[in-house]
VMD Tcl script that draws the C-alpha trace (Angstrom):
set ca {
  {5.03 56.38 210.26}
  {2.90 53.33 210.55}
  {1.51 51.79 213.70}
  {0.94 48.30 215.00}
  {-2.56 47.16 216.48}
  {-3.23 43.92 218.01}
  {-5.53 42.64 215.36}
  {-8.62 40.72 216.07}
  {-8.81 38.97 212.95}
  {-5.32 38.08 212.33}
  {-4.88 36.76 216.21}
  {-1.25 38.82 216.66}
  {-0.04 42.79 216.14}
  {0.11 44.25 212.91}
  {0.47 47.24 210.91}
  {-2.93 49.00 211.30}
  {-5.62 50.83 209.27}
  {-4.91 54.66 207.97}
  {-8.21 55.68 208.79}
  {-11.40 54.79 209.81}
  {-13.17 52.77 207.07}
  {-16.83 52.48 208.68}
  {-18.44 55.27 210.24}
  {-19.45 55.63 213.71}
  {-18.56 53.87 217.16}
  {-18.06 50.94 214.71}
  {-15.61 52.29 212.41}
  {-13.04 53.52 215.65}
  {-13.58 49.92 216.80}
  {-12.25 48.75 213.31}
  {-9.14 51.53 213.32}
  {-8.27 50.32 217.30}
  {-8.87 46.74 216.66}
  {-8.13 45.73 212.53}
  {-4.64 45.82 210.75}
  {-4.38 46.71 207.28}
  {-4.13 42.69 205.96}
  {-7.18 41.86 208.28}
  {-9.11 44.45 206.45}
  {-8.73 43.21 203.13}
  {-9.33 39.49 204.00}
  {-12.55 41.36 204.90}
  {-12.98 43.18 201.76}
  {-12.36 40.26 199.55}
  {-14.79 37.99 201.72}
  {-17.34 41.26 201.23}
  {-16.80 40.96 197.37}
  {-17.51 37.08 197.35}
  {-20.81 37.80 199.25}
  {-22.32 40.27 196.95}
  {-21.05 38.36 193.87}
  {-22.86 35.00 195.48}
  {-25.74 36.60 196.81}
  {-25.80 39.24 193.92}
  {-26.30 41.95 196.45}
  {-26.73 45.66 195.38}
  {-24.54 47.96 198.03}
  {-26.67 50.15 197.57}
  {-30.15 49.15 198.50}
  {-30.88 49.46 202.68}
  {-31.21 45.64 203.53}
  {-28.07 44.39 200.86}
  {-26.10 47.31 203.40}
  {-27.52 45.93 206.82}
  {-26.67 42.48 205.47}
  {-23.20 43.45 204.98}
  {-23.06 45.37 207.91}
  {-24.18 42.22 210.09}
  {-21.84 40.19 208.36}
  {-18.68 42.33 208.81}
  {-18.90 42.73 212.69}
  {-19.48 38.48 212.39}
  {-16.37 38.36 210.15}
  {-14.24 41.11 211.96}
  {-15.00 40.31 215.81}
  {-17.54 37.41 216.09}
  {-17.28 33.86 215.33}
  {-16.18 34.61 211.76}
  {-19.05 34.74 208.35}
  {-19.42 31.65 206.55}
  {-19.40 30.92 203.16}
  {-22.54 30.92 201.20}
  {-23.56 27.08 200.92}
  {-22.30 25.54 198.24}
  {-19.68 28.42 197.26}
  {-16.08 26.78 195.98}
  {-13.43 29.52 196.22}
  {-12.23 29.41 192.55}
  {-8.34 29.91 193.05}
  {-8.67 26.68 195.33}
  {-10.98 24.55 192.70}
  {-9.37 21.67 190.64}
  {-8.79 21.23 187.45}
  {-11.84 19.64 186.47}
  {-13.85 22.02 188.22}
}
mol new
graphics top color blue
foreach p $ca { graphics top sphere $p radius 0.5 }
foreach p [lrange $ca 0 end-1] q [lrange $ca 1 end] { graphics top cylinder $p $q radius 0.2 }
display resetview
């Protein structure tokens, strides 16, 4: 059985998260607060960062990066774009 939180990043209720994906204080603030669809709009902006910024997950400052960037994205004012970055399923034909 599924069930419904009020989801920050989508403004309205929603079906919400299985689990905890972040650890911590953080990660039961993501499972109370994020639906399922507003965590993968969050994923997919998280893959266009490290593919723009060629980030490595693993190393400590690529993770704090990220980490910054996904309580900005998830319950701040919302992570921008690196400058210059053109989404490519949105770029026309003579792109």
């Amino acid at each position: 059985m599924s069930r419904n939180v009020q989801c920050v990043v989508l403004g309205h209720a929603a079906e919400g998260l299985d689990y905890a994906p972040y650890p911590g204080e953080l990660g039961r603030r993501i499972y109370n607060e994020v639906s399922k669809e507003g965590w993968q709009r969050w994923v997919a902006h998280q893959t266009m960062l490290i593919n723009e910024y060629r980030l490595t997950p693993i190393e400590p400052k690529a993770r704090q990066f990220l980490a910054a960037e996904m309580q900005k994205f998830l319950f701040g004012t919302g992570a921008a774009k690196p400058e210059g970055f053109v989404d490519p399923g949105k770029a026309g034909p003579d792109s």
